[in-house]
Backbone as a printed PyTorch tensor [residue, N CA C, xyz], in Angstrom:
tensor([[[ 20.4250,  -7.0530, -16.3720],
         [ 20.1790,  -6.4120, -15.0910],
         [ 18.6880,  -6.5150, -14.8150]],

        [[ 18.3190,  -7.2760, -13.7430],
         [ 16.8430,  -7.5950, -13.5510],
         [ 16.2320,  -6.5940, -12.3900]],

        [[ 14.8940,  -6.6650, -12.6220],
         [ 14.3950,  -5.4860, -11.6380],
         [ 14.5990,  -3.9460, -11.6700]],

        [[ 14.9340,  -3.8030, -12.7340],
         [ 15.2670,  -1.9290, -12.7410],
         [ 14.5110,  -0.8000, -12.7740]],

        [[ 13.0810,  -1.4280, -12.0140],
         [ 11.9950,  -0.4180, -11.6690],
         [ 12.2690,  -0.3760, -10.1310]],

        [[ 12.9370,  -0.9340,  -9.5010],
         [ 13.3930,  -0.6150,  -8.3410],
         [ 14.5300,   0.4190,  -8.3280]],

        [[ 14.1190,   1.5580,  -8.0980],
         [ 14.7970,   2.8000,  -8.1820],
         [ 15.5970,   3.3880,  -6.8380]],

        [[ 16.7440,   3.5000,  -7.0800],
         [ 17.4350,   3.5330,  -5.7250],
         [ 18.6020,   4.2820,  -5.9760]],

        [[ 19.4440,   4.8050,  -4.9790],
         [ 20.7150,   5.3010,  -5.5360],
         [ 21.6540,   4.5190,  -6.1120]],

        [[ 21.8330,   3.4170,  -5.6780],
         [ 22.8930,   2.4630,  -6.1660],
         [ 22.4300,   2.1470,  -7.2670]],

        [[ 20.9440,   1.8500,  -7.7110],
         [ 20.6980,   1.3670,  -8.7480],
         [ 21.2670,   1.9520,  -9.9410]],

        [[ 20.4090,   3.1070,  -9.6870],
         [ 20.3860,   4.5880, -10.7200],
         [ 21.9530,   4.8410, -11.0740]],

        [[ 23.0530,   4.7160,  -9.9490],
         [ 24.3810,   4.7640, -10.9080],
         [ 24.4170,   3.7800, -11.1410]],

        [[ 24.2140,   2.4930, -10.8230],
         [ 24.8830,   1.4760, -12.0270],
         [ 24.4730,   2.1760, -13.0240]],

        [[ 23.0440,   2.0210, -13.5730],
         [ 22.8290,   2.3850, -14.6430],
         [ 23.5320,   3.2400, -15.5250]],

        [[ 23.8250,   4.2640, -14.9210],
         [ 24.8000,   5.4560, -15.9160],
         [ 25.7270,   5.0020, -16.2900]],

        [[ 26.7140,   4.1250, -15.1340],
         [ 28.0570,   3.3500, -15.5180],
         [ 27.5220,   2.5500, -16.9440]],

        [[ 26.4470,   2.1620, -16.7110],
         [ 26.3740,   0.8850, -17.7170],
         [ 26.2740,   1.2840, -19.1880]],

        [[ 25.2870,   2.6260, -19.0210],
         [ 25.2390,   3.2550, -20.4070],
         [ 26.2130,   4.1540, -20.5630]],

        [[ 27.5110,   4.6520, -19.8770],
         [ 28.9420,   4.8070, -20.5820],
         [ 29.6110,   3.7720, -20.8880]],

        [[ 29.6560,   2.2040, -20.6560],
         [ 30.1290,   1.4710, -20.9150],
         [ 29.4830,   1.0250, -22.1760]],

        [[ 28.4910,   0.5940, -22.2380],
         [ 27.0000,   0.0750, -23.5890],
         [ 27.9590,   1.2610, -25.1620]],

        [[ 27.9230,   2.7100, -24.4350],
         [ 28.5910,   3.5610, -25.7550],
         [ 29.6100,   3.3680, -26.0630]],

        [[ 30.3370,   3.0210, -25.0480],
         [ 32.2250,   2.5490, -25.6230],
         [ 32.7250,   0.9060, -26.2730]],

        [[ 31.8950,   0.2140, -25.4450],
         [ 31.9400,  -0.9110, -26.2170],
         [ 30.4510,  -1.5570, -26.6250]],

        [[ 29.7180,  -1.0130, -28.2140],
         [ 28.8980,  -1.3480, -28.6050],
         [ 29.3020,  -2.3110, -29.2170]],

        [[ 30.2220,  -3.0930, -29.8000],
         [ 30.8800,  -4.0980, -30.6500],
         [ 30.7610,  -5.3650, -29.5930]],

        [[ 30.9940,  -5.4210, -28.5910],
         [ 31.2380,  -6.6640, -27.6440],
         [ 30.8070,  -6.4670, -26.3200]],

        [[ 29.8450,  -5.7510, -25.8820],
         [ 29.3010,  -5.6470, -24.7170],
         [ 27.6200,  -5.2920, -25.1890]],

        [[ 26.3170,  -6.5290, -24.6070],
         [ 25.1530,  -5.8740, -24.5440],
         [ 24.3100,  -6.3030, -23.4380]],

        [[ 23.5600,  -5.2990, -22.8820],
         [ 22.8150,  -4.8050, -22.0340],
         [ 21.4930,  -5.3490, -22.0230]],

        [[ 21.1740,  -6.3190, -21.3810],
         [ 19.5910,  -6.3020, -21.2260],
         [ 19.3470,  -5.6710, -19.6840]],

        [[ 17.9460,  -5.0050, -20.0330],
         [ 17.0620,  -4.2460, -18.7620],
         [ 16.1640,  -5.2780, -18.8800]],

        [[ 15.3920,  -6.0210, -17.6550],
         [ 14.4860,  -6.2370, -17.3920],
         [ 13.8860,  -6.1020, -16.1360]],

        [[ 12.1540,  -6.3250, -16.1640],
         [ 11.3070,  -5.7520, -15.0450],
         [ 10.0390,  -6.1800, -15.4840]],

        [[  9.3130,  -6.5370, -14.8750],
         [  7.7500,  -6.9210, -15.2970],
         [  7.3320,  -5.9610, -15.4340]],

        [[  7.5330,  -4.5270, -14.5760],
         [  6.7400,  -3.3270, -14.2980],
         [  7.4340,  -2.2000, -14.8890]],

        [[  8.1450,  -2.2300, -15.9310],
         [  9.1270,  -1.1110, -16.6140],
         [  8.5610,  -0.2020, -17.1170]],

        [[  9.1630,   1.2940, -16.9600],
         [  8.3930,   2.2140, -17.9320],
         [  9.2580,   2.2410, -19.1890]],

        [[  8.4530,   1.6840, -20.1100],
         [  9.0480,   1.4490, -21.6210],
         [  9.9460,   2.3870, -22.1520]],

        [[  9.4500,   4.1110, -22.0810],
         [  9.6340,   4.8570, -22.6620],
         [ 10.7120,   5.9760, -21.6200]],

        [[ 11.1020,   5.8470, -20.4710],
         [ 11.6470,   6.2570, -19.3550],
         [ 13.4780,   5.1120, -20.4260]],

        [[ 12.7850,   4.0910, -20.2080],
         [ 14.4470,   3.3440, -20.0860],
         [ 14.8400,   3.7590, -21.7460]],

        [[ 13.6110,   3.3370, -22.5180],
         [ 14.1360,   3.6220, -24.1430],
         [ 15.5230,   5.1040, -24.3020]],

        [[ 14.4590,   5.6600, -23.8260],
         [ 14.9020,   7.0540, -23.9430],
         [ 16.4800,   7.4760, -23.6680]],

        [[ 16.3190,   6.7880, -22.0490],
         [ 18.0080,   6.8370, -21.2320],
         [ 19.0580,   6.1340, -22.1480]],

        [[ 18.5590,   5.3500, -22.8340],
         [ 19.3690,   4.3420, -23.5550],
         [ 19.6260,   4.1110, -25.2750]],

        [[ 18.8590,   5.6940, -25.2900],
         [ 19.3420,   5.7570, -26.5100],
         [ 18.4410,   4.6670, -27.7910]],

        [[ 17.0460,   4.9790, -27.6520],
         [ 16.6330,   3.6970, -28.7620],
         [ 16.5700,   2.4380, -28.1270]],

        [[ 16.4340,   1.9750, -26.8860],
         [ 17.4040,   0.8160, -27.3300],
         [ 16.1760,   0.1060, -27.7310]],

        [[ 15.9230,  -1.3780, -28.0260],
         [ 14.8200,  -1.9060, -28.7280],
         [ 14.3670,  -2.7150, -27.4870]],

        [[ 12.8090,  -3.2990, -27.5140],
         [ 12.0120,  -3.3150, -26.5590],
         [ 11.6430,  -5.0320, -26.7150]],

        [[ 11.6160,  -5.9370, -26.1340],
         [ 11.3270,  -7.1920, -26.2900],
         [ 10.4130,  -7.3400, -24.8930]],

        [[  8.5540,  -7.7200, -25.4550],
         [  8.1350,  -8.1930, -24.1980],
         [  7.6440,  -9.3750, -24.5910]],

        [[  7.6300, -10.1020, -23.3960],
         [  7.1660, -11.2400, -23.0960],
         [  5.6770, -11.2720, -22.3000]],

        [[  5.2350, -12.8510, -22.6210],
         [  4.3670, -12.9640, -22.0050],
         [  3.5580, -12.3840, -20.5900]],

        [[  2.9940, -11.6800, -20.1080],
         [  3.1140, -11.3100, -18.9660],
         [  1.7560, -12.1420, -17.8400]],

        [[  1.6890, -11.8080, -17.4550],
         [  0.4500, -12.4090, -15.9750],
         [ -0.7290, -13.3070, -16.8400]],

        [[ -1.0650, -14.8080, -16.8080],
         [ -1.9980, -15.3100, -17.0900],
         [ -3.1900, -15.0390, -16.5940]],

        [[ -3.4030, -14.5560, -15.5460],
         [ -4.9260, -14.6250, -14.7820],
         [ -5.1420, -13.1120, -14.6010]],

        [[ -6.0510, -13.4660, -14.1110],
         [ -7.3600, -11.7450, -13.8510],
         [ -6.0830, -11.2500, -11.8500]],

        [[ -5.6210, -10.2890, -12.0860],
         [ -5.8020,  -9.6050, -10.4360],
         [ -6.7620,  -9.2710, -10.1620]],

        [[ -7.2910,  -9.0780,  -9.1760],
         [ -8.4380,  -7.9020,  -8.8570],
         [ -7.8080,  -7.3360,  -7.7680]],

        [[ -7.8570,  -6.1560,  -7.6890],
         [ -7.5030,  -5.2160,  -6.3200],
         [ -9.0050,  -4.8420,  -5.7580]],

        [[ -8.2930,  -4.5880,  -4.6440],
         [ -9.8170,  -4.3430,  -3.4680],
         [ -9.0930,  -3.3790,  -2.5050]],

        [[ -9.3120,  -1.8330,  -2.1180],
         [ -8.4930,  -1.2740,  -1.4110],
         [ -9.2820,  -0.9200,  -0.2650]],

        [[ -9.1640,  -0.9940,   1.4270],
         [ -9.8020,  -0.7390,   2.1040],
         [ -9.0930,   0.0500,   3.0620]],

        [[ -9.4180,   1.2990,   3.5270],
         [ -8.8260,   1.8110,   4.6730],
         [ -8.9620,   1.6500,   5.6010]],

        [[ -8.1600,   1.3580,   6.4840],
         [ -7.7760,   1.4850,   7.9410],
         [ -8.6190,   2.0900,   9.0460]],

        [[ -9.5130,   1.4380,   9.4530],
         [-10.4840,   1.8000,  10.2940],
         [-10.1090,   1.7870,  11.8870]],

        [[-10.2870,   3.0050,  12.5250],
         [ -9.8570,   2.2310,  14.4570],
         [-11.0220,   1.5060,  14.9980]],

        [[-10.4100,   0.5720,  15.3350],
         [-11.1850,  -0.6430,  16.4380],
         [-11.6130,  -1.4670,  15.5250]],

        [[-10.6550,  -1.7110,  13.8840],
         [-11.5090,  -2.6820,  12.7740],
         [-10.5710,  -3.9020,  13.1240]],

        [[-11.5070,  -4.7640,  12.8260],
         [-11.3890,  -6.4690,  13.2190],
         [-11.7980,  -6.8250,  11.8620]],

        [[-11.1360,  -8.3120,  11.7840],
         [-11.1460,  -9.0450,  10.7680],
         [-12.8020,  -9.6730,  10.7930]],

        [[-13.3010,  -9.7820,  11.8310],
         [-14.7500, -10.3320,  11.9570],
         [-15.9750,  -9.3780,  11.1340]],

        [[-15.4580,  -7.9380,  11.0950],
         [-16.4070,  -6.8030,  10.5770],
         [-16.3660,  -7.3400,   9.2070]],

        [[-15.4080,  -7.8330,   8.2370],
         [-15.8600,  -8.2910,   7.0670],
         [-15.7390,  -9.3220,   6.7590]],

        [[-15.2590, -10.1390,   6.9800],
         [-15.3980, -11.9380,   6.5440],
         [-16.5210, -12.1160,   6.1230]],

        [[-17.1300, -11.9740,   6.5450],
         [-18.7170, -11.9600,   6.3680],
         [-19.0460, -11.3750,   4.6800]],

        [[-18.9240, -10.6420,   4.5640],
         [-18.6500,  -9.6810,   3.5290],
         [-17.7910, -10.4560,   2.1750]],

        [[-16.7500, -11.1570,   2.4770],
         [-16.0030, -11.9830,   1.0250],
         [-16.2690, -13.1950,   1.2470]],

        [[-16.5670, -13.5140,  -0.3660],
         [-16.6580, -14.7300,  -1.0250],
         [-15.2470, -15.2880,  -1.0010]],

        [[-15.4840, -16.0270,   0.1200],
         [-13.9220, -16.9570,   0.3940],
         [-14.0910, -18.4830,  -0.3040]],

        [[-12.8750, -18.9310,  -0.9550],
         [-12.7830, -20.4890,  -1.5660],
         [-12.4680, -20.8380,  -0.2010]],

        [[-13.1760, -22.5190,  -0.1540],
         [-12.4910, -23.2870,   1.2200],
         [-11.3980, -23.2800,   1.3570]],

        [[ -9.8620, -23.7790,   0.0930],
         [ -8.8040, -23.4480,   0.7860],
         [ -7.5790, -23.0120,  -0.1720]],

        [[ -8.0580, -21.3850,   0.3090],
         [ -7.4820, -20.3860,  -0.4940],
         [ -5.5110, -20.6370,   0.5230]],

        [[ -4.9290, -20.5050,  -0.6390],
         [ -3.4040, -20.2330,   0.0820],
         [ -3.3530, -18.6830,  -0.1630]],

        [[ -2.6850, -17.8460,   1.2440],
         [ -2.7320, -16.1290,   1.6190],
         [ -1.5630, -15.8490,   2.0970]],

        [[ -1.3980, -15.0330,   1.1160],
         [  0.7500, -14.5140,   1.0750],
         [  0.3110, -12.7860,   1.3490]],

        [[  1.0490, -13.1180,   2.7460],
         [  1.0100, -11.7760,   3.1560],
         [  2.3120, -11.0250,   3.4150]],

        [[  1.9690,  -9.7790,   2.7770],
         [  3.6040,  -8.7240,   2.4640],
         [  3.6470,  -7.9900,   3.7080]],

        [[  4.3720,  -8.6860,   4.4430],
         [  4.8720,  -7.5300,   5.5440],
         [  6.0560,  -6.9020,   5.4820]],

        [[  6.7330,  -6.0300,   6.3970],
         [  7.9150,  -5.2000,   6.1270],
         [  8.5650,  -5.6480,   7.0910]],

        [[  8.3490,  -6.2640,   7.7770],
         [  9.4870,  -6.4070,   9.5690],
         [  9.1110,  -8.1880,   9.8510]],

        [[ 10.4070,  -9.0060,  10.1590],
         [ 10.4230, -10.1260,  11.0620],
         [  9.6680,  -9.9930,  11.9730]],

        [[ 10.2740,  -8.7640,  13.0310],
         [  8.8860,  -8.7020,  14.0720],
         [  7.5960,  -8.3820,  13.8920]],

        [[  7.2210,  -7.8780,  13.1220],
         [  5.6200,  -7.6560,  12.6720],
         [  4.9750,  -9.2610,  12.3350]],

        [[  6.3080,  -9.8630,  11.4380],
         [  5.6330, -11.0930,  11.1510],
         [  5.5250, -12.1940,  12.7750]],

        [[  6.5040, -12.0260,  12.9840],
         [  5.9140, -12.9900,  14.3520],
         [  5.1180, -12.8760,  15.4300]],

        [[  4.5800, -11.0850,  15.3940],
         [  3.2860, -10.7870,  16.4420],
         [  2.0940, -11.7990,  15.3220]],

        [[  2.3700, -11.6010,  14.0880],
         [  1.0560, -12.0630,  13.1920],
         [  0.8350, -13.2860,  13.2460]],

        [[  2.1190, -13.8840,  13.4490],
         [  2.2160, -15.0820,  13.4010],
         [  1.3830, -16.2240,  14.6940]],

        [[  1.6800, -15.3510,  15.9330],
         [  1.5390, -15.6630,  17.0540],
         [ -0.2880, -15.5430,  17.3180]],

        [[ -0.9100, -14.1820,  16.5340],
         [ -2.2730, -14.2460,  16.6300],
         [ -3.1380, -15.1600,  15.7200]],

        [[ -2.2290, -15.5600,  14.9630],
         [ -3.2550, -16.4710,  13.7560],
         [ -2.9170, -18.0060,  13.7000]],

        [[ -2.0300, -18.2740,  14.3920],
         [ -1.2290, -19.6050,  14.1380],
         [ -2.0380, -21.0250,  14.4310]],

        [[ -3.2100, -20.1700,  15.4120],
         [ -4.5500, -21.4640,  15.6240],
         [ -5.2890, -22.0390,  14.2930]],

        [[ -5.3320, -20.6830,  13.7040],
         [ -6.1040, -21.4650,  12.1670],
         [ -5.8730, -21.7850,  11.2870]],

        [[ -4.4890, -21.4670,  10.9140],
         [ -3.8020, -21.4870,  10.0130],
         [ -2.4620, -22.6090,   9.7590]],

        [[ -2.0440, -22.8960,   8.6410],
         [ -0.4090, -23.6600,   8.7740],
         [  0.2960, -22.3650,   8.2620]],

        [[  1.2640, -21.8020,   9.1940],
         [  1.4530, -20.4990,   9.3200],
         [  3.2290, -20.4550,   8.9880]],

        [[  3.3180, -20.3060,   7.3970],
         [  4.9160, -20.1830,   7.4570],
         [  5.7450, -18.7400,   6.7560]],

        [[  6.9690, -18.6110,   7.4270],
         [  7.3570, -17.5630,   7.6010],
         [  8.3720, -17.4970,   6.3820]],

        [[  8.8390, -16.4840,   5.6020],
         [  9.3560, -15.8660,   4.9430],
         [ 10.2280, -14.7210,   4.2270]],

        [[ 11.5210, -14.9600,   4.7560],
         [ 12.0720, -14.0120,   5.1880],
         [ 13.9400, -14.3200,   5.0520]],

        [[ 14.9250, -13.1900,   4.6970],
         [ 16.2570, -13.2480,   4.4610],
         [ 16.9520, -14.2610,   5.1590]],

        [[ 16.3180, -14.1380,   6.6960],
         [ 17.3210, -14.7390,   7.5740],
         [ 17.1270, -16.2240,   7.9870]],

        [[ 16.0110, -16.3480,   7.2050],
         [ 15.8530, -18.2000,   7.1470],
         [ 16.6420, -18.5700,   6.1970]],

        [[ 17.6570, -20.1050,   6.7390],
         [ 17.8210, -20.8450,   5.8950],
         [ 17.1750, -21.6000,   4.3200]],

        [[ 17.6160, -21.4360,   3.8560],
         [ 16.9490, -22.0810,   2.4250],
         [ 16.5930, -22.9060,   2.4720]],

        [[ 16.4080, -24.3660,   3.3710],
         [ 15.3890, -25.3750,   3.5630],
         [ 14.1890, -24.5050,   4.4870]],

        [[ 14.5360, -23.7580,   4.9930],
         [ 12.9830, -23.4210,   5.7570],
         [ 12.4930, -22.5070,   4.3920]],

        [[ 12.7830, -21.8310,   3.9220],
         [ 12.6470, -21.0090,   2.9580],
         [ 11.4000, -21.4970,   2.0620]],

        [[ 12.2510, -22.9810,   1.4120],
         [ 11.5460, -24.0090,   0.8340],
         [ 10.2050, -24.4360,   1.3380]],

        [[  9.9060, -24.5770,   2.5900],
         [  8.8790, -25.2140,   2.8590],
         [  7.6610, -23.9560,   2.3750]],

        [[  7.5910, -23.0530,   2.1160],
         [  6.4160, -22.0280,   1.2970],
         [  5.7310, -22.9660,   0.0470]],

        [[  6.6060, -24.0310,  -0.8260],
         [  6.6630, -24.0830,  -1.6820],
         [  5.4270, -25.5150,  -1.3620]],

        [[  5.9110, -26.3960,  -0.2590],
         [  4.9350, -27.5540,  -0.3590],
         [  3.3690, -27.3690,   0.0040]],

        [[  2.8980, -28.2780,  -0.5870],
         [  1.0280, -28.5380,  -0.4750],
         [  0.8620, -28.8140,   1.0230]],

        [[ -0.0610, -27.9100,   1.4520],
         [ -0.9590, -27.7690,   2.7670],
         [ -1.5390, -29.1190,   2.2910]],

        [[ -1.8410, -29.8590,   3.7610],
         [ -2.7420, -30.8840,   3.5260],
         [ -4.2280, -30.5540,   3.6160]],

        [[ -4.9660, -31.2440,   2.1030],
         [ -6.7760, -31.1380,   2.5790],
         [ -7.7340, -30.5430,   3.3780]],

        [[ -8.1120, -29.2340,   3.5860],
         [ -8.8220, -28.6420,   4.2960],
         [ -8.0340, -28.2230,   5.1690]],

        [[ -6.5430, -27.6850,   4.2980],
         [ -6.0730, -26.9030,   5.4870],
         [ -5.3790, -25.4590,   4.7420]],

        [[ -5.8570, -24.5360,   5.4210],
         [ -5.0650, -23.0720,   4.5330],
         [ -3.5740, -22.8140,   5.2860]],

        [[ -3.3520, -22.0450,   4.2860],
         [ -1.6170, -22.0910,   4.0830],
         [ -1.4620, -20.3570,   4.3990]],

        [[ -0.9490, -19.8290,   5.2530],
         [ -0.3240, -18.5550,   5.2860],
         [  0.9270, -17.8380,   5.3460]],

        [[  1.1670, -17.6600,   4.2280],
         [  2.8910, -17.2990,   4.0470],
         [  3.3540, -15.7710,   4.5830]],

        [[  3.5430, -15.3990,   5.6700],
         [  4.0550, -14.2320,   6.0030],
         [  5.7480, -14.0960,   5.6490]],

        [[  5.2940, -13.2240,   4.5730],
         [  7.0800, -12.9450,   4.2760],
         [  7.1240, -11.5170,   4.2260]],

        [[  8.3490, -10.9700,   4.1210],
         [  8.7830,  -9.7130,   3.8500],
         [  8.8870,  -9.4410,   2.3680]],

        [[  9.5150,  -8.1670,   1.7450],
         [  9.8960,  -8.2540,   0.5220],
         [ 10.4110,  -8.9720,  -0.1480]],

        [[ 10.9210, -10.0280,   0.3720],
         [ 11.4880, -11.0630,   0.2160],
         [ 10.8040, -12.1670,  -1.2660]],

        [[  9.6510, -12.2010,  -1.0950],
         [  8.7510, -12.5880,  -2.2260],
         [  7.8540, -11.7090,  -3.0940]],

        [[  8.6050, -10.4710,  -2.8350],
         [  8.4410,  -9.2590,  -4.3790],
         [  9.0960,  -9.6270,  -5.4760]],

        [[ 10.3600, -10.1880,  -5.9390],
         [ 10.9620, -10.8820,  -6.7300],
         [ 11.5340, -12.2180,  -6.9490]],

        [[ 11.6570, -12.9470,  -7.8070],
         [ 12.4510, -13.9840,  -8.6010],
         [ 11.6990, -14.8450,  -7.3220]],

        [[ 10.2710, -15.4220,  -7.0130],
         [  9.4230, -16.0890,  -6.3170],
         [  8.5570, -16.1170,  -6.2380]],

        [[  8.2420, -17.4170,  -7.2330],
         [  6.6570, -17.3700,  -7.3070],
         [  6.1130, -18.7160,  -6.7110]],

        [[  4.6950, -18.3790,  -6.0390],
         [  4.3780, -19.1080,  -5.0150],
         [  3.0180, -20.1520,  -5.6470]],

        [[  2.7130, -21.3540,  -6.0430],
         [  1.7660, -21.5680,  -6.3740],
         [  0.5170, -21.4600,  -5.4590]],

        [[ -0.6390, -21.9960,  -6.2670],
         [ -2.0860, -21.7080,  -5.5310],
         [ -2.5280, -20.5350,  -4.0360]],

        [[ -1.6010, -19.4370,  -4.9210],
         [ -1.7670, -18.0500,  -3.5220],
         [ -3.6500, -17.8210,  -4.4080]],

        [[ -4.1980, -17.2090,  -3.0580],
         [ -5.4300, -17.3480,  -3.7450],
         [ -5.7110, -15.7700,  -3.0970]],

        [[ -4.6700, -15.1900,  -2.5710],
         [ -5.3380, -13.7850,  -1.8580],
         [ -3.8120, -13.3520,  -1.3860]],

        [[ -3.8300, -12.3300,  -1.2820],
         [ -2.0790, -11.1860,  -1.1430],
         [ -2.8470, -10.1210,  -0.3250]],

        [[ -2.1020, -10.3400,   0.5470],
         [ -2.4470,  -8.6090,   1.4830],
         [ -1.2560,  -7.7660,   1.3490]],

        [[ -1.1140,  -6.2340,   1.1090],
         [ -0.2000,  -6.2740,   1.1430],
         [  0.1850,  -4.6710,   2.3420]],

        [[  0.8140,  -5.0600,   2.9910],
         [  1.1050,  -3.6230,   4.1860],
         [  1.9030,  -2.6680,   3.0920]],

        [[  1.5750,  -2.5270,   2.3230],
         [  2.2930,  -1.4470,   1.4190],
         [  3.5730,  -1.2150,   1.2980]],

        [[  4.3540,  -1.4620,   2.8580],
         [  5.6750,  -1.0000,   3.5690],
         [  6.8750,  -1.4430,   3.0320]],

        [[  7.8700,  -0.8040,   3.5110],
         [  9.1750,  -1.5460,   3.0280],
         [  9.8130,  -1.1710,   4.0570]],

        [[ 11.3860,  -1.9480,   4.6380],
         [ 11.9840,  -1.2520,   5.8050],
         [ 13.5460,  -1.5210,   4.1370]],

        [[ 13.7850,  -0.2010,   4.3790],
         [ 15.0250,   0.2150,   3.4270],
         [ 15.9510,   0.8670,   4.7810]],

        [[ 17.6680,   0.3140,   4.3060],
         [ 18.5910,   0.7900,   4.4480],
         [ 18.9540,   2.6690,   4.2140]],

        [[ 18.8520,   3.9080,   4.7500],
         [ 19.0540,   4.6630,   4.1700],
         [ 20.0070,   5.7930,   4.9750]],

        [[ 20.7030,   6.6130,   4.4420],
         [ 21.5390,   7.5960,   4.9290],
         [ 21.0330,   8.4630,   5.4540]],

        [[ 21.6470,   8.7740,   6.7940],
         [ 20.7620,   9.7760,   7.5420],
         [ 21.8530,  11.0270,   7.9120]],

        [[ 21.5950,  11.6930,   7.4430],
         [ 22.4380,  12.8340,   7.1610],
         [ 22.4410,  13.8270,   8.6870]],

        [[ 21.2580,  13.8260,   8.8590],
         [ 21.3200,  14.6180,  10.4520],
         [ 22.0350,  13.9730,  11.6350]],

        [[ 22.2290,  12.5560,  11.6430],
         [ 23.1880,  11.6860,  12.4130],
         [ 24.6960,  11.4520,  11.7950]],

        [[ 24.5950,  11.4900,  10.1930],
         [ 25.7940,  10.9550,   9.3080],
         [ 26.0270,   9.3650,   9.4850]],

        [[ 24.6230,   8.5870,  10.1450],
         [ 24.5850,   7.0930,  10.1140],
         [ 23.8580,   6.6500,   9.0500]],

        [[ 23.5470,   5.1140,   8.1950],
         [ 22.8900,   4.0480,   7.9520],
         [ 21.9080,   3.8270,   9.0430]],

        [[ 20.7450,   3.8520,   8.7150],
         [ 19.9680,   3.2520,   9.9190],
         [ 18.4980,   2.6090,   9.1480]],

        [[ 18.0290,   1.7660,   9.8060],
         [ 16.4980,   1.1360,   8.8010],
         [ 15.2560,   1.5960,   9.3950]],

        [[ 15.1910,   2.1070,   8.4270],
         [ 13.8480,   3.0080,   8.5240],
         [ 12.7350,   2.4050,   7.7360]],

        [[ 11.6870,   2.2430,   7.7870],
         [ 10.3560,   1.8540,   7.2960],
         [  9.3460,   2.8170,   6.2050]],

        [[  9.0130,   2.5280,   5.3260],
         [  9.0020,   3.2620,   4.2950],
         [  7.8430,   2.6590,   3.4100]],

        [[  6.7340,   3.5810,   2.4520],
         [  5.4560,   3.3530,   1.6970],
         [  6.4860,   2.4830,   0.3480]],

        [[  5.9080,   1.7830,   0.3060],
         [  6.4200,   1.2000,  -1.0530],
         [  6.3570,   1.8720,  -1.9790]],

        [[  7.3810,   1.9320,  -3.4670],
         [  7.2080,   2.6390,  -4.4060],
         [  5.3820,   1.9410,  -5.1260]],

        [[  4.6290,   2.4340,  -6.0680],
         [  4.4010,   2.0220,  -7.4580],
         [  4.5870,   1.0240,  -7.9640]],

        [[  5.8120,   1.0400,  -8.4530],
         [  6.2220,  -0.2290,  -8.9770],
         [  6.2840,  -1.4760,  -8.1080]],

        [[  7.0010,  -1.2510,  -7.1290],
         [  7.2910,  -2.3210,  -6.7150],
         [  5.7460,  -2.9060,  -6.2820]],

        [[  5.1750,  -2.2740,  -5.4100],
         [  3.5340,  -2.4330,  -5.3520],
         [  2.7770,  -3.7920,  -6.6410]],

        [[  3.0690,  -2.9410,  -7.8190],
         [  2.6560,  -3.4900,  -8.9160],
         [  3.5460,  -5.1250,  -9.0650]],

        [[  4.4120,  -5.1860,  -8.8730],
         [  5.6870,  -6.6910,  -8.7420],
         [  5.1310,  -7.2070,  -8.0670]],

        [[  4.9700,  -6.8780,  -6.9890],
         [  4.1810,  -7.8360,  -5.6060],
         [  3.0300,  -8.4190,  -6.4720]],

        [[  2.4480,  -8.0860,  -7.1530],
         [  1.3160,  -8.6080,  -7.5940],
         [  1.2280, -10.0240,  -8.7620]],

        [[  2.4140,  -9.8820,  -9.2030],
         [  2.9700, -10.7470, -10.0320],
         [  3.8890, -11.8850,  -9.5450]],

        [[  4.0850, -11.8760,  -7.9890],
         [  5.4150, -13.0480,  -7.2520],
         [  3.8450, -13.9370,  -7.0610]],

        [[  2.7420, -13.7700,  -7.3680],
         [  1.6610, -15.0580,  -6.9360],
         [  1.0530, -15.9480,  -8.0800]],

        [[  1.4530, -16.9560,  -8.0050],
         [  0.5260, -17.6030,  -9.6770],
         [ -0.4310, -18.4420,  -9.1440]],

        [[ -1.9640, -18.2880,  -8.8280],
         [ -2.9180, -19.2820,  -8.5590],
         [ -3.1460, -20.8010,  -9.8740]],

        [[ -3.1850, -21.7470,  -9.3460],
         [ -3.6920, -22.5000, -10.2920],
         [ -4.8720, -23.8820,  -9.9050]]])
């Protein structure tokens, strides 16, 4: 079961199902948890001991840089300000299709500007993956979509809108409706790991 720092209702009962099942058939049924971002001692615990296998994790340095939200701030107030490579590839985490195509629409002069997201076909999907030509930067606006099982070569910078738009029960209506939402922690921390510069 991959990703199980993504904490959710559905998740959280599988899980229980899984560890009444893991106790009844320990002879012929086993369980791997994995997650880049796991709390070791959270899952050990639920699971009774279970034993801990990590792997290699992130080759390179992250650096985080956190800046708040200024009114009337423009991208011109700091450019100036970062040490930019000539041609950095920039995977940016948005939460909404439409957010990505206002972004898309203001930056698309400077950029080779491709989109990322559920409802593209898997050949458009693909094209994230090919080399920008020579003096040209690459901007991948995707959704959560490239928080997991996608990793993007030569990303050289991640913005990330923090956001998530989740499915959730709305009890004062008794509907499903998508609502927009701060990212957990974890997942925060994953995002940071779907980029491998080289």
């Amino acid at each position: 079961l991959d990703e199980i720092h993504e904490r959710n209702l559905s998740g959280d009962f599988l899980l229980g199902l899984l560890r009444e099942l893991v106790q009844r058939r320990q002879n012929d049924l086993k369980l791997i948890l994995m997650s880049a971002t796991i709390n070791f001692e959270l899952f050990t615990s639920y699971f009774e001991g279970a034993p801990i296998i990590k792997v290699a994790g992130r080759l390179f340095p992250v650096e985080l840089q956190y800046r708040p939200i200024k009114e009337h701030d423009t991208y011109d107030s700091d450019k100036k300000k970062a040490k930019i490579d000539p041609e950095p590839y920039l995977n940016v985490k948005i939460s909404t299709v439409a957010e990505a195509l206002k972004v898309y629409a203001e930056t698309s002069k400077k950029w080779i500007i491709l989109m990322l997201h559920s409802t593209l076909s898997m050949e458009e999907q693909d094209k994230v993956f090919d080399m920008a030509p020579v003096g040209i930067r690459k901007c991948i606006l995707s959704t959560n979509i490239a928080e997991t099982s996608v990793t993007i070569d030569q990303i050289r910078f991640v913005i990330d809108s923090g956001k998530v738009n989740l499915v959730k029960f709305d009890s004062k209506t008794g509907m499903h409706s998508l609502r927009e939402y701060w990212t957990s922690q974890a997942s925060a921390d994953q995002r940071k790991g779907t980029d491998y510069p080289i």
